[in-house]
C-alpha positions in Angstrom: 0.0 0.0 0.0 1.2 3.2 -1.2 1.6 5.8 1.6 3.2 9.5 2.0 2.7 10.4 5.6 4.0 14.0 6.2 5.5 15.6 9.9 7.4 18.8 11.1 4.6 21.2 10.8 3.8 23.4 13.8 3.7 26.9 15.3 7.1 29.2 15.1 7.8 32.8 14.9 8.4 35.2 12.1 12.1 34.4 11.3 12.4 31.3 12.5 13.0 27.2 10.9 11.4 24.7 10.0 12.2 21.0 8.8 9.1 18.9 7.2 9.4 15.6 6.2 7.9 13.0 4.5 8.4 9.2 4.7 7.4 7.3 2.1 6.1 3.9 1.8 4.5 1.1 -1.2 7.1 2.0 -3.2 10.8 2.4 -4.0 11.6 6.3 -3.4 15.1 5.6 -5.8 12.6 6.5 -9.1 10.1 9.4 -8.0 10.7 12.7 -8.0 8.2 13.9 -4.8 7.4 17.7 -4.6 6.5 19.8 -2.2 3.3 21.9 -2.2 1.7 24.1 -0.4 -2.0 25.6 0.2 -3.1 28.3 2.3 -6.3 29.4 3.6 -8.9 30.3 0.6 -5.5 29.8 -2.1 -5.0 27.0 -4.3 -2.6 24.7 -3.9 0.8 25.5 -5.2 4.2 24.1 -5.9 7.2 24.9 -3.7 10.4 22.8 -4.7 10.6 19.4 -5.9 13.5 16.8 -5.6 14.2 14.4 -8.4 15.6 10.7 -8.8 18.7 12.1 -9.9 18.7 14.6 -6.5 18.4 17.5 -8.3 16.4 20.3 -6.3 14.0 23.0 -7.9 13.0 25.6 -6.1 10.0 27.1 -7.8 9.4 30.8 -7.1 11.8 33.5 -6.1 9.9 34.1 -3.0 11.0 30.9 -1.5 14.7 30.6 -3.3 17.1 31.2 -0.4 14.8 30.4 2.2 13.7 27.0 1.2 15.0 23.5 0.0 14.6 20.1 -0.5 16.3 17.1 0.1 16.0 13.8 0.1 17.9 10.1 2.0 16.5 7.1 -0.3 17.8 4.9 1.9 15.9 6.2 4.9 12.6 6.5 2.6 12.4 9.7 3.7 12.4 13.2 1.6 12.4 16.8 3.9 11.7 20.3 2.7 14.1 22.9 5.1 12.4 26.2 5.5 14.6 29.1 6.6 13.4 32.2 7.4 9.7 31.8 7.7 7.2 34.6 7.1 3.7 34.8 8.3 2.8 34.5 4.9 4.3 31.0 4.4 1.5 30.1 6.9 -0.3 27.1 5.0 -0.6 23.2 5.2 2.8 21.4 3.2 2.3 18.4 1.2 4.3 16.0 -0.6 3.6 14.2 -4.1 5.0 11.4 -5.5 5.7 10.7 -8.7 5.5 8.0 -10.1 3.6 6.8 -8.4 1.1 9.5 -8.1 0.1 10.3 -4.5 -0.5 12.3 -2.2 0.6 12.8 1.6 -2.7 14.1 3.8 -0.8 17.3 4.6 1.2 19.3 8.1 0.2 22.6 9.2 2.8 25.2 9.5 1.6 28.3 10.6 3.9 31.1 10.8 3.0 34.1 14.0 3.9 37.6 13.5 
């Protein structure tokens, strides 16, 4: 059974870190590349950075290069977004997507305070 269970979220202050992560199970991790989205209150869900087979990271938008990256340990089945420097307005739930195959996690609040 495929499964993408995502941790890490909480409650931190305006400037401050946070590491997600996301373990990963059903499937060998070694050929997916799993992305990191995002969606926050009344948005749509967006892309953040993605990590592919080859452990190449994309960061998507300029308002997160510099601030956030991916990474990823096959052999721990386990793939983390680090997110430096968190804004209030980075204050959604993170998910992760595999693909192949294509799934979803069910999602970690982060919510960033003034």
């Amino acid at each position: 059974q495929v499964e993408l269970v995502e941790s890490g979220g909480g409650l931190v202050q305006s400037g401050g870190s946070l590491r997600l992560s996301c373990v990963v199970s059903g499937f060998t991790l070694d050929f997916s590349t799993i992305t990191w989205f995002r969606q926050a209150p009344g948005k749509e869900r967006e892309g953040v950075a993605c990590v592919d087979r080859t452990n190449t990271v994309t960061v998507y938008t300029d308002s997160y290069r510099g601030r956030f990256t991916a990474s990823r340990d096959n052999a721990k089945n386990m793939v983390y977004l680090q997110m430096n420097s968190l804004k209030p307005e980075d204050t959604a739930v993170y998910y992760c997507k595999a693909a192949p195959p294509n799934y979803w996690g069910q999602g970690t609040q982060v919510t960033v305070s003034a």
